[in-house]
C-alpha positions in Angstrom: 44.8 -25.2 -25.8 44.9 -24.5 -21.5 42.5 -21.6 -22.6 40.0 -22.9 -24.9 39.4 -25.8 -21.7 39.4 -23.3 -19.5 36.8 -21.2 -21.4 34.2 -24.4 -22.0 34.7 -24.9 -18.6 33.4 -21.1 -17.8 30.8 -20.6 -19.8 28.4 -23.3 -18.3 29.1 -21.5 -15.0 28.5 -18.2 -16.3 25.1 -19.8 -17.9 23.9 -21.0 -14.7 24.9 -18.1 -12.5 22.4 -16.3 -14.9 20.0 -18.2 -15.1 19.7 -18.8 -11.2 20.0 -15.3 -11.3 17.1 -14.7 -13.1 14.7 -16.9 -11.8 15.8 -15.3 -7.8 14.8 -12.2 -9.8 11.6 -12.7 -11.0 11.1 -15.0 -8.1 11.2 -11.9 -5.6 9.7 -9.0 -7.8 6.6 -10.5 -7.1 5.8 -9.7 -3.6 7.2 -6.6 -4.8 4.8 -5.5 -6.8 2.1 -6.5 -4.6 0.5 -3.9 -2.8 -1.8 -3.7 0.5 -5.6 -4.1 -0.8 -8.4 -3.4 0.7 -10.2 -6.8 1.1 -13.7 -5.5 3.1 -15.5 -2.5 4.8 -18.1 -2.2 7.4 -20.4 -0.2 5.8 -20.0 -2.3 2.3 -19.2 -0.1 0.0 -22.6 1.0 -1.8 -24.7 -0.4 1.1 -27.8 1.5 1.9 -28.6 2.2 5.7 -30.9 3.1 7.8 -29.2 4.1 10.3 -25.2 5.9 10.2 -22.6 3.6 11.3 -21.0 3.6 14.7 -17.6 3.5 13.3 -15.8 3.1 10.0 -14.1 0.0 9.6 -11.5 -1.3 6.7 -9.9 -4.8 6.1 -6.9 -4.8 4.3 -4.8 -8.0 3.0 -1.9 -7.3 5.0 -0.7 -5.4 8.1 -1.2 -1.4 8.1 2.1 0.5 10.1 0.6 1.7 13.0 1.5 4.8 14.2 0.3 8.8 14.6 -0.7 10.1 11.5 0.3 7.2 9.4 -3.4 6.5 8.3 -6.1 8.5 8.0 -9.8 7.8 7.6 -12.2 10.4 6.6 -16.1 10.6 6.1 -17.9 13.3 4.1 -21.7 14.0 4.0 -23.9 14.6 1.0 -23.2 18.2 1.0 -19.4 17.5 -0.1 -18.6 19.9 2.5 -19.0 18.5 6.1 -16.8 15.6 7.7 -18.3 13.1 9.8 -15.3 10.9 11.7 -14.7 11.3 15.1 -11.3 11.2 16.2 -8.0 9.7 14.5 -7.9 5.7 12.4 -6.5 3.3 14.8 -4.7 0.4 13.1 -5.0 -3.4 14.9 -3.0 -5.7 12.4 -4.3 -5.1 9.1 -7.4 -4.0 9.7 -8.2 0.5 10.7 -11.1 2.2 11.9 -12.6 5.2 12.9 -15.3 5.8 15.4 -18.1 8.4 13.3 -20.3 11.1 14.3 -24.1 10.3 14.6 -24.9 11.5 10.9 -27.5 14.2 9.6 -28.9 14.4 6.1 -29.9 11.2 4.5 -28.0 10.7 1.7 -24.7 9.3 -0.2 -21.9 9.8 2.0 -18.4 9.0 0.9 -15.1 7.2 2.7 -12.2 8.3 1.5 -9.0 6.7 3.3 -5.4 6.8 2.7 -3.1 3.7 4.7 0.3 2.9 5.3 1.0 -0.4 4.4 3.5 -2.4 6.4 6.2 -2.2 3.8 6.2 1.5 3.2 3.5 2.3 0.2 0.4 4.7 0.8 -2.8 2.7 -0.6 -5.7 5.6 -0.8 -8.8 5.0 -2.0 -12.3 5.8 -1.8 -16.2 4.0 -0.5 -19.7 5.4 -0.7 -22.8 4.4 1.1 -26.1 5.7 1.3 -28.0 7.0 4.4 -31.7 6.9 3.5 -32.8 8.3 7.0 -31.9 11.7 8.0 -30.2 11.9 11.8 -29.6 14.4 13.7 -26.1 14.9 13.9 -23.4 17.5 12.9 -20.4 17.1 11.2 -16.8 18.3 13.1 -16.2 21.9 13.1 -14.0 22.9 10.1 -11.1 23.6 12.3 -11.2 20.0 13.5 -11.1 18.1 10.1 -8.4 16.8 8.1 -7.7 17.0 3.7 -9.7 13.7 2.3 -7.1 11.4 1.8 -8.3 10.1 -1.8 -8.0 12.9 -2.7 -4.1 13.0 -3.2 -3.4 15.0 0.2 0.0 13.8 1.7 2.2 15.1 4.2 5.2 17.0 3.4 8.1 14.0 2.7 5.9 11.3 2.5 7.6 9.3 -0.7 5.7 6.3 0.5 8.8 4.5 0.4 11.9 3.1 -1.8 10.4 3.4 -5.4 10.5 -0.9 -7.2 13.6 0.8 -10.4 15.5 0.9 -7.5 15.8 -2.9 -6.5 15.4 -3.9 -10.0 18.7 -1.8 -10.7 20.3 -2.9 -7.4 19.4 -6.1 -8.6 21.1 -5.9 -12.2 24.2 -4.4 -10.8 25.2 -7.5 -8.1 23.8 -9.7 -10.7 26.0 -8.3 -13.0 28.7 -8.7 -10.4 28.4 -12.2 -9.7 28.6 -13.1 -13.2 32.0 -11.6 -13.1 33.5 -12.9 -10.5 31.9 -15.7 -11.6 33.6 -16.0 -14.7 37.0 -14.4 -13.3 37.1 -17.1 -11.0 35.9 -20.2 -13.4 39.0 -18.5 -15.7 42.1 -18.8 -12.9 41.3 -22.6 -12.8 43.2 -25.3 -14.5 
């Protein structure tokens, strides 16, 4: 009979330990899943100019890492060939940038970046707009250029962090855990 009381007296403990379980769960995979965005460019994306752009510059939604060869920012001309950026992408909160060449041919010319965001994934992506005046400029010399980062270029080891199956199964396992001790505990009372 001491058994069957303690049992009732378990199983609503058990029940709730789940359920608060659950809802911490799908309470925190949320900002999980939730990855850096970009939110705004200078050029617009598909804008049409006149004259090439000082600098390239990208808004995200949240903070980029800052740091040497975290983030990368790369301009090719019509041609496909030639790269246009000057320099490395400096980060300032959550927005990079990249100072650009004065261009040459008029035409499309394409932005491809790839960003670190603040909690460890690579966002890459890729912009386009138009110059419908030539310039006079020239791109960098080959030796001087970097891979285009939508492209899928990465650096050796970059994982871009813990993969999400790992805290869901981290997750399951101490949930799993507390409803154990849970019930183990609930059982030794009388």
């Amino acid at each position: 009979m001491r058994d069957r009381r303690a049992h009732r007296r378990v199983l609503p403990r058990a029940a709730a330990a789940l359920v608060l379980a659950v809802g911490a769960l799908i309470g925190l995979a949320g900002p999980a899943f939730a990855h850096n965005q970009l939110i705004s460019s200078d050029p617009a994306d598909k804008a049409a100019l006149a004259t090439g752009p000082a600098a390239i510059q990208l808004t995200f939604d949240q903070p980029v890492q800052a740091g040497d060869g975290l983030n990368s920012i790369v301009v090719v001309g019509p041609d496909g060939q030639g790269q246009w950026q000057n320099g490395k992408a400096a980060v300032a909160g959550n927005i990079v940038s990249v100072p650009v060449r004065p261009l040459g041919p008029a035409g499309a010319y394409k932005i491809g970046y790839r960003i670190l965001s603040a909690d460890g994934h690579p966002v890459s992506g890729e912009l386009a707009f138009t110059l419908t005046t030539a310039g006079t400029g020239t791109p960098a010399p080959a030796d001087a250029t970097a891979q285009n980062p939508a492209a899928g270029s990465s650096a050796p080891g970059d994982d871009g962090g813990v993969p999400v199956w790992v805290w869901i199964a981290g997750a399951v396992v101490l949930l799993g855990a507390g409803i154990f001790l849970a019930m183990r505990v609930g059982g030794t009372e009388s």
